[in-house]
KELUMZA-411143 format. One line per 8 residues: number of its first residue (from 1); their letters; for each residue x, y, z of C-alpha. Coordinates in nm, 2 decimals, decimal comma. Last residue first. Layout:
BEGIN
NUM> A> X/Y/Z; ...;
This chain:
BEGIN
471> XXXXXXXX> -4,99/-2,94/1,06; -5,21/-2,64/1,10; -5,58/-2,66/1,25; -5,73/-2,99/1,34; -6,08/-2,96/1,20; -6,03/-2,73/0,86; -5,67/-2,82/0,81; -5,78/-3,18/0,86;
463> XXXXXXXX> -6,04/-3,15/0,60; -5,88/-3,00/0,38; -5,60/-3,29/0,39; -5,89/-3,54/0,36; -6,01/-3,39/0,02; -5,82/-3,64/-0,19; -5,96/-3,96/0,04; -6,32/-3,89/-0,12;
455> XXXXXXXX> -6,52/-3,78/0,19; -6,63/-3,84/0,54; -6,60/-3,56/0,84; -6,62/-3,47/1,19; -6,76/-3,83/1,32; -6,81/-3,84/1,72; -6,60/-4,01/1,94; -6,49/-3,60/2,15;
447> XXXXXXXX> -6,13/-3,64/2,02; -6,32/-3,61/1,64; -6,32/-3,86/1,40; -6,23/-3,81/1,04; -6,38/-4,07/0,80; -6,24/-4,24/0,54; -6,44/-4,35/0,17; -6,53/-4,71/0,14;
439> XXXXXXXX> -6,72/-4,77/0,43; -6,79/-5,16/0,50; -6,73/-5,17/0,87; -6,38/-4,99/1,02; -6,10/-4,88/0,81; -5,76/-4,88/0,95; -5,62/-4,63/1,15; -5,40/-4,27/1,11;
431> XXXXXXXX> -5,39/-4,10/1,48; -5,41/-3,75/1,40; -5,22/-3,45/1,65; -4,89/-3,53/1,63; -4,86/-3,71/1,29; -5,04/-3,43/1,12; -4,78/-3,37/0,87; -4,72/-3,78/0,83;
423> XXXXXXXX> -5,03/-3,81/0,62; -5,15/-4,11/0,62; -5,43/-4,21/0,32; -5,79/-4,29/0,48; -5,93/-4,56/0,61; -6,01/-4,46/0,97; -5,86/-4,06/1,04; -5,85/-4,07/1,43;
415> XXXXXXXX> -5,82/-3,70/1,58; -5,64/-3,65/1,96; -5,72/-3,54/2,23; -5,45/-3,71/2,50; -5,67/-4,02/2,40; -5,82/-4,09/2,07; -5,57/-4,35/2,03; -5,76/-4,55/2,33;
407> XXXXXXXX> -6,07/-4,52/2,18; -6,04/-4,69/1,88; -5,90/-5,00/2,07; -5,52/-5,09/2,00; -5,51/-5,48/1,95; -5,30/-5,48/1,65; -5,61/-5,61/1,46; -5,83/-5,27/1,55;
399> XXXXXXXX> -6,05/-5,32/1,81; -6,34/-5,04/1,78; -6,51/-4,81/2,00; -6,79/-4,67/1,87; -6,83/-4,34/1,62; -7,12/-4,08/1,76; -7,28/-3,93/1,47; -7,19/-3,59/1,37;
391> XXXXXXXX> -7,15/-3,67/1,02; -7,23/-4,05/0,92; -7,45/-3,89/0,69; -7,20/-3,76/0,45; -7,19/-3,41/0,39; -7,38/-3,23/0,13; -7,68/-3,07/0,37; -7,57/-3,06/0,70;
383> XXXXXXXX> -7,46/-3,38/0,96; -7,66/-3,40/1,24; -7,51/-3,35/1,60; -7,64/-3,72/1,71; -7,68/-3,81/2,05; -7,79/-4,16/2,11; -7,53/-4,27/2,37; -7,62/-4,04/2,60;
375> XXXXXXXX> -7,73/-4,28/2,85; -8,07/-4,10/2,88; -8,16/-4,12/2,46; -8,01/-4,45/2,40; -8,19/-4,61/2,71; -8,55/-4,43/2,52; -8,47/-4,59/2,25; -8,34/-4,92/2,33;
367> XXXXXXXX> -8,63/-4,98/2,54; -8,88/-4,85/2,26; -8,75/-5,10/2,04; -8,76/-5,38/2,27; -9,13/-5,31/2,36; -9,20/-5,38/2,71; -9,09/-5,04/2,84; -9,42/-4,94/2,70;
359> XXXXXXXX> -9,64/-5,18/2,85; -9,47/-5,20/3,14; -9,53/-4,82/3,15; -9,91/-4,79/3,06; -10,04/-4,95/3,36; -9,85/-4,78/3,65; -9,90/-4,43/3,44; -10,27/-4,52/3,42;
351> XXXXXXXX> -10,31/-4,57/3,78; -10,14/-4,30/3,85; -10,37/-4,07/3,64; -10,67/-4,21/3,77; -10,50/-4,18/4,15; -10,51/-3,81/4,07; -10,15/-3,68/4,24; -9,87/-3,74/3,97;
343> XXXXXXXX> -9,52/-3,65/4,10; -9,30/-3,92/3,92; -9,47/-3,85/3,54; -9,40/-3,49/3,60; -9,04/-3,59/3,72; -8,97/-3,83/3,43; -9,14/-3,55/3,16; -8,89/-3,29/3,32;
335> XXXXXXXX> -8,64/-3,51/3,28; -8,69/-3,55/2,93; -8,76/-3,22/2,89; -8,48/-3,01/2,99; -8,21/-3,28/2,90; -8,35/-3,17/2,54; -8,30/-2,86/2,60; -7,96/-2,92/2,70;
327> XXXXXXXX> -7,86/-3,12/2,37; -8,02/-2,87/2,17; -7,75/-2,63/2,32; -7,46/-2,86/2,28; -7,39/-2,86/1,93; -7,49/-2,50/1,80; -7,36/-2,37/2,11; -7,03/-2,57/2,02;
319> XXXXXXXX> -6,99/-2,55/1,67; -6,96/-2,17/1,69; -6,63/-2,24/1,84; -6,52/-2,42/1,53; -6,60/-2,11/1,29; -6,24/-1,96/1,35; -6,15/-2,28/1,16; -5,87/-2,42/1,29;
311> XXXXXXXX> -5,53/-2,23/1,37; -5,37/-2,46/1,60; -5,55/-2,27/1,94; -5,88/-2,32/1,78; -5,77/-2,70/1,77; -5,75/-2,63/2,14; -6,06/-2,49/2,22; -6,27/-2,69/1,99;
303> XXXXXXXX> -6,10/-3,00/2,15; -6,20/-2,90/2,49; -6,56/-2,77/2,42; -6,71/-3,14/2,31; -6,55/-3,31/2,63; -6,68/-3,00/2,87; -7,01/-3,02/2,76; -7,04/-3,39/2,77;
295> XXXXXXXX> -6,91/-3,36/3,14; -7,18/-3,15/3,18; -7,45/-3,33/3,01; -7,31/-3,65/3,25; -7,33/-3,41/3,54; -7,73/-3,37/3,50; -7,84/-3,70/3,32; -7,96/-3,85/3,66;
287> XXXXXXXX> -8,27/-4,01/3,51; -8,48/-3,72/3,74; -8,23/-3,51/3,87; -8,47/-3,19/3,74; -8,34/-2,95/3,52; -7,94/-2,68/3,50; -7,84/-2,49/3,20; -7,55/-2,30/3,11;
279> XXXXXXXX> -7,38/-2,26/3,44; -7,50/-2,60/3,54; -7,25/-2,78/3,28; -7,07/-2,52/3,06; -7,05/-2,14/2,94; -6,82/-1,97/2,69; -6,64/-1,63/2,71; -6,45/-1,52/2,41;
271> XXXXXXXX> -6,73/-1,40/2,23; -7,02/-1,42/2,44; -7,11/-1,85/2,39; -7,35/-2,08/2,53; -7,62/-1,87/2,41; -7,98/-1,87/2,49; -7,90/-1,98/2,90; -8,10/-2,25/3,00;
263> XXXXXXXX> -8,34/-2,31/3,31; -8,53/-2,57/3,47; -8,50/-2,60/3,86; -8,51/-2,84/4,11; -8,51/-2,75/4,52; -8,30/-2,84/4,75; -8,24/-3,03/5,12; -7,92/-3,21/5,25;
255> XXXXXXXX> -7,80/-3,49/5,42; -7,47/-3,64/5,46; -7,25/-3,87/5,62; -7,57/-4,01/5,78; -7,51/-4,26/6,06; -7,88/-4,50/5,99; -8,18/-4,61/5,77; -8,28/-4,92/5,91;
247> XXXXXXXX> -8,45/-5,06/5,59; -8,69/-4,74/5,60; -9,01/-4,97/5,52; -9,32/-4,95/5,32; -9,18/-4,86/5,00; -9,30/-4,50/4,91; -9,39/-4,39/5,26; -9,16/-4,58/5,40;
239> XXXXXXXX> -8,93/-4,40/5,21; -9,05/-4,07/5,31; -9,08/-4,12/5,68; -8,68/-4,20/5,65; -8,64/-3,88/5,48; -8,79/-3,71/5,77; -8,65/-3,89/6,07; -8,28/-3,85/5,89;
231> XXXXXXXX> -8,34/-3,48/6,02; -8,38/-3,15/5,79; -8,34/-2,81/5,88; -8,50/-2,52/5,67; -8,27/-2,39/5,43; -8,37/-2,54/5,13; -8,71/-2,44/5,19; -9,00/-2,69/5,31;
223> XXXXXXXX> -9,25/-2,92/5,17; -9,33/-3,20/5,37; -9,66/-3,35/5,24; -9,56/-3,45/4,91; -9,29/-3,60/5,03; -8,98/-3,60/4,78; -8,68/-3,89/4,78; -8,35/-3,93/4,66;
215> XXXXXXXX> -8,18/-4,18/4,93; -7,79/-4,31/4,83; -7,67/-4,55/4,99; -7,36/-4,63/5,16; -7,12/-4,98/5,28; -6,89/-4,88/5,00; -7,05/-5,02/4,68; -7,22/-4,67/4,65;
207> XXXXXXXX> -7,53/-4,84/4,66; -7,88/-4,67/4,56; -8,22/-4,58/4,67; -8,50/-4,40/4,50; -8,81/-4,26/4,66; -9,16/-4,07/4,57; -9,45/-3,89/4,66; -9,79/-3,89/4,82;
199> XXXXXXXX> -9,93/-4,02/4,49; -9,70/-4,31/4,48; -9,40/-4,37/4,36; -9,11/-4,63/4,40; -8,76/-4,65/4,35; -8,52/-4,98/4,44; -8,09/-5,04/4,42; -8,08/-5,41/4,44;
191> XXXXXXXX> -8,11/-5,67/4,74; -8,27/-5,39/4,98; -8,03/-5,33/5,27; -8,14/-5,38/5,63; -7,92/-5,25/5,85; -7,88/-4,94/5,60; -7,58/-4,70/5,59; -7,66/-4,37/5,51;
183> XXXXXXXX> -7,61/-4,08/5,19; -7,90/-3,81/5,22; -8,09/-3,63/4,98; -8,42/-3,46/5,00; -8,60/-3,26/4,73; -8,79/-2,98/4,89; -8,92/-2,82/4,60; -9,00/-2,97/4,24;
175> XXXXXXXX> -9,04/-2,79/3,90; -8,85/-2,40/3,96; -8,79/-2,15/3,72; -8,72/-2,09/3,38; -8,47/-1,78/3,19; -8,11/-1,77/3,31; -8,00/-1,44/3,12; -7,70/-1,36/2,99;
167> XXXXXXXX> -7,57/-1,08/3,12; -7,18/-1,16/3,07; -7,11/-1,06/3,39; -7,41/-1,29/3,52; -7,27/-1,63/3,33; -6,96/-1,52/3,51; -7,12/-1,55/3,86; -7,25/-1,85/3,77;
159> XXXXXXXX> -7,49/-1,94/4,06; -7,62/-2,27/3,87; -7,24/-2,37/3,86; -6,92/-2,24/3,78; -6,79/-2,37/3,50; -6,75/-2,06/3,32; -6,49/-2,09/3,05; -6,25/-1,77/2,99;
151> XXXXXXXX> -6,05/-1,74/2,65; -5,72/-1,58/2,54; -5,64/-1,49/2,86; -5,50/-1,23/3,08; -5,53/-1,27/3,48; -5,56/-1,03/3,78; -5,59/-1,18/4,09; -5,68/-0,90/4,39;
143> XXXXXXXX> -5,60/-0,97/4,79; -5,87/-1,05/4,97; -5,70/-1,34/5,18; -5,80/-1,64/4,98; -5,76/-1,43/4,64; -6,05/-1,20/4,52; -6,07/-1,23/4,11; -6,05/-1,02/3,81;
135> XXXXXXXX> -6,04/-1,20/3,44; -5,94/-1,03/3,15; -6,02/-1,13/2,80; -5,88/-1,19/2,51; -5,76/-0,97/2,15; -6,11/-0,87/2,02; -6,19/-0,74/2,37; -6,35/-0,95/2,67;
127> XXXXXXXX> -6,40/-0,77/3,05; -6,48/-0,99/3,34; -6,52/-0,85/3,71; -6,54/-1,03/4,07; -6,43/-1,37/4,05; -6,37/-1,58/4,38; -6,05/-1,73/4,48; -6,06/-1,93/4,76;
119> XXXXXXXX> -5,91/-2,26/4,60; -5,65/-2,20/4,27; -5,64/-2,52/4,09; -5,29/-2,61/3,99; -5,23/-2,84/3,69; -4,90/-2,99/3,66; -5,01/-3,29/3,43; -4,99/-3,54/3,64;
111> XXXXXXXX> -5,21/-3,30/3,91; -5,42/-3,25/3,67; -5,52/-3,63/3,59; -5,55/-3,67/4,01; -5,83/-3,41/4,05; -6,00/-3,57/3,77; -6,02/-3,88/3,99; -6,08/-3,73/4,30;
103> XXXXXXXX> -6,33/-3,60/4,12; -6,51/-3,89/4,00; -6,48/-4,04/4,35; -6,61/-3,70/4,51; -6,94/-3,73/4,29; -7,03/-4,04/4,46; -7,06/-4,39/4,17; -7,32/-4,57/4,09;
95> XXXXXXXX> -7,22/-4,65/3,72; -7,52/-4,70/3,51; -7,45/-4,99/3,28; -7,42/-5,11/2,95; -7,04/-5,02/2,98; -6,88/-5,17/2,66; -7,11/-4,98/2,41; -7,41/-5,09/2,23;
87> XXXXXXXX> -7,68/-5,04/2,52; -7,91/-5,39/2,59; -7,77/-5,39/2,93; -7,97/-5,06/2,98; -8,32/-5,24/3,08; -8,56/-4,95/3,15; -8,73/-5,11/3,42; -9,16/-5,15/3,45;
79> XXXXXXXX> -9,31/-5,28/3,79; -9,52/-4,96/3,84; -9,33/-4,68/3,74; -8,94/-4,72/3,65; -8,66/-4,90/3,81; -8,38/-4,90/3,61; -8,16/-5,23/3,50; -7,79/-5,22/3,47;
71> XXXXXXXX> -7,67/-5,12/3,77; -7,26/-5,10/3,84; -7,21/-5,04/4,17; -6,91/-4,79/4,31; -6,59/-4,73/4,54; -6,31/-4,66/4,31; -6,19/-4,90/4,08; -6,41/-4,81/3,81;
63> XXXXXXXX> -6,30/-4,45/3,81; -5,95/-4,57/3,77; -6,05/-4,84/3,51; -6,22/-4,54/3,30; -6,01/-4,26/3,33; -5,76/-4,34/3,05; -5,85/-4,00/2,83; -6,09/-4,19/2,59;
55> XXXXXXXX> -6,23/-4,43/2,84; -6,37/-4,13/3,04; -6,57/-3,99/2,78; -6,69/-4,36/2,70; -6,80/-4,38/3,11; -6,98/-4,02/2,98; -7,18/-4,20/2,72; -7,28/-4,48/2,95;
47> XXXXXXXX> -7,40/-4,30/3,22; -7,21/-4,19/3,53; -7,42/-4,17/3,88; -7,46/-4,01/4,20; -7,47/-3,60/4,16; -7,59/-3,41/4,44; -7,29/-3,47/4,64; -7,15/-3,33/4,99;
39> XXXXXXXX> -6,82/-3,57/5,07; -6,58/-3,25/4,97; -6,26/-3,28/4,87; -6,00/-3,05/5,00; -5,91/-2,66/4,94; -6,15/-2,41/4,94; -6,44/-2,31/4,74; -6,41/-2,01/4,49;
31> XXXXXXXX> -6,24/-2,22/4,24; -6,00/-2,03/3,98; -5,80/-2,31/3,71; -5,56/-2,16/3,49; -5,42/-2,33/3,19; -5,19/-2,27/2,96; -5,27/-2,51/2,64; -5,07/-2,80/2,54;
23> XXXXXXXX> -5,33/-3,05/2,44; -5,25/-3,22/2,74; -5,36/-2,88/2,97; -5,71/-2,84/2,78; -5,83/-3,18/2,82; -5,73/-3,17/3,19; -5,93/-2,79/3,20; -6,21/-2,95/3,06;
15> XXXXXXXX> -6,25/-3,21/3,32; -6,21/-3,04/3,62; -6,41/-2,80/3,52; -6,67/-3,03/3,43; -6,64/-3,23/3,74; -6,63/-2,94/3,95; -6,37/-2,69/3,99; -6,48/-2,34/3,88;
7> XXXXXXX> -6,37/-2,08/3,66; -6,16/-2,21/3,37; -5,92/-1,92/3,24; -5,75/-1,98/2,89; -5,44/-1,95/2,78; -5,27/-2,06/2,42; -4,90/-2,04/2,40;
């Protein structure tokens, strides 16, 4: 049996290693944190792409029944909105939703599937040959963990300790200091979650639908480090600052100062080690697109891992840097452009940004764009010369006439063939559907809902020996 090592037990830990364990892999999960959910959250919202992430392992509804507010409309500079109703998928939304709710969710999934996570343990060396790779860690009490695995997956955050023992570098630096965040109740709530900038700095306030909000906000003229102590005074002066008025801003679960960074790691993969979410690349929260890229991460690397594991293309891992990596710089500036734009000082230039945006959110086309590009639902892996173009394109959902959504029988990791011949071989691991639109020729799609092949229907078994590994 496959085994692989997943240091590190946030949501894209938590998520690769649930992928991992249904497609039959040994799994061990090492979190140097202890035990028990914790309420302190960077991370507030779930973007399209990744709500279709969670729809294709069954995770949708539960998320959606926790404690959260669906907004479809984004407050951007001067009166503009980036209007994400308009997104082809079936959540056109921003899910406001605390990072503990997503994974207590997760958290759940492993625990079906006999998953244990192993709290307090801390890794302290990491050694790879051609055969695995062995992982040493300090247990709760000190004691030494010593594990053998085929592959090791640091999930572990913008410290990665195993990004260090691999030496890759971390290259960037820092963008904004002295972000504040705090979670309070409010006597007098806004009607709908609100942001505003001005040149002294800027504020965004959300609902978690459970009596909270969510407070981002940066004062240009209260720049501190990330250890220095911060009141609710503060982040209240803040948003009046940027709107005028504190709404009451009261009983704090949480509050917390930090500074943003933007930085990437060249390679998300050193042999048998690979890297994910913050660990390979971390920017600025602006459009909140940081946990959605990791939980993207982690839903591209899953599959690789374990059709790896079946005898696929040794060449499938590559995929995944090559992937992924374009994806994070891209992250990089987008939301570096947002936070630029958001952190403007010359009132000429602020004036012009307030002008120019309504004008440019105005425009349907650009709309859909740029809502495409920070949902997630516009990524595109290319297809290479000679393939089809439909090639690394994102596939949506689709009802089939039995009912049965497109989605749902890509869950538990597996491949949809649509329109092709059935082959009974691959049975366990290929869902064999009907034919969606007017393409003539099938097409193979991936557990991740993106496109991994399309050809004449004699050169689908290749292609599922390529892809899925051996029947």
């Amino acid at each position: 049996m496959a085994t692989t090592v997943v240091v590190g037990a946030g949501p894209t830990g938590l998520l690769l290693a649930g992928d991992l364990a249904e497609a039959g892999l040994d799994i061990t999960v090492l979190e140097k944190r202890p035990a028990g959910l914790s309420n302190l959250s960077r991370a507030f919202g779930v973007h399209a792409r990744t709500m279709e992430v969670f729809d294709m392992r069954g995770l949708a509804d539960e998320l959606l029944s926790q404690a959260s507010y669906k907004m479809d409309r984004i407050a951007a500079f001067g009166n503009a909105e980036l209007d994400l109703s308009v997104l082809p998928t079936g959540f056109p939304y921003l899910l406001v939703c605390s990072q503990t709710n997503i994974e207590r969710v997760l958290l759940d999934r492993l625990a079906k599937l006999g998953v244990e996570i192993r709290y307090g343990t801390e890794v302290t060396a990491l050694a790879q040959d051609a055969d695995g790779v062995s992982v040493t860690a300090a247990g709760p009490d000190g004691e030494a963990v010593r594990l053998r695995a085929d592959h090791a997956v640091g999930c572990d955050g913008v410290h990665s300790t195993v990004r260090d023992l691999v030496g890759l570098p971390y290259p960037g630096g820092p963008v904004l200091k002295s972000i504040m965040l705090a979670d309070v109740e409010l006597a007098e709530p806004p009607s709908a979650p609100t942001v505003n900038t001005n040149r002294d700095g800027f504020a965004f306030i959300a609902p978690f639908g459970d009596g909270f909000w969510r407070i981002t906000a940066w004062n240009r003229h209260d720049q501190a480090d990330d250890d220095a102590p911060l009141r609710l005074e503060q982040i209240a002066a803040a948003a009046r600052q940027a709107f005028g008025t504190d709404y009451g801003m009261r009983s704090p679960r949480w509050i917390s100062r930090f500074h943003s960074d933007e930085r990437q790691v060249p390679r998300y993969r050193v042999g048998r080690v690979l890297l994910a979410g913050d660990a390979a690349h971390c920017h600025t929260p602006a459009g909140g697109q940081g946990m959605n890229t990791g939980i993207q991460d982690a839903a591209n690397l899953s599959w690789r891992l374990a059709a790896f594991a079946r005898g696929a293309d040794p060449g499938m891992l590559d995929g995944y840097h090559a992937e992924r990596h374009p994806v994070g710089e891209e992250v990089l500036r987008s939301s570096g452009r947002m936070a630029r734009m958001a952190t403007l000082h010359s009132r000429p230039a602020v004036a012009l940004r307030n002008a120019l945006a309504p004008l440019v959110l105005g425009s349907a086309g650009i709309t859909r764009r740029v809502a495409m590009q920070v949902s997630g639902l516009g990524i595109d892996y290319g297809s290479r010369a000679g393939e089809a173009a439909i090639v690394g394109a994102r596939v949506p959902d689709h009802r089939f006439p039995d009912g049965a959504r497109l989605f749902e029988r890509l869950r538990g990791g597996r491949f949809a063939v649509l329109g092709g011949p059935e082959l009974p071989a691959w049975g366990e691991h290929v869902a064999f559907l009907p034919a969606t639109g007017r393409r003539s020729e099938p097409v193979l799609v991936r557990p991740d809902g993106h496109a991994a092949w399309s050809g004449a229907p004699d050169g689908l078994e290749r292609a599922l020996r390529t892809w899925c590994g051996t029947a």
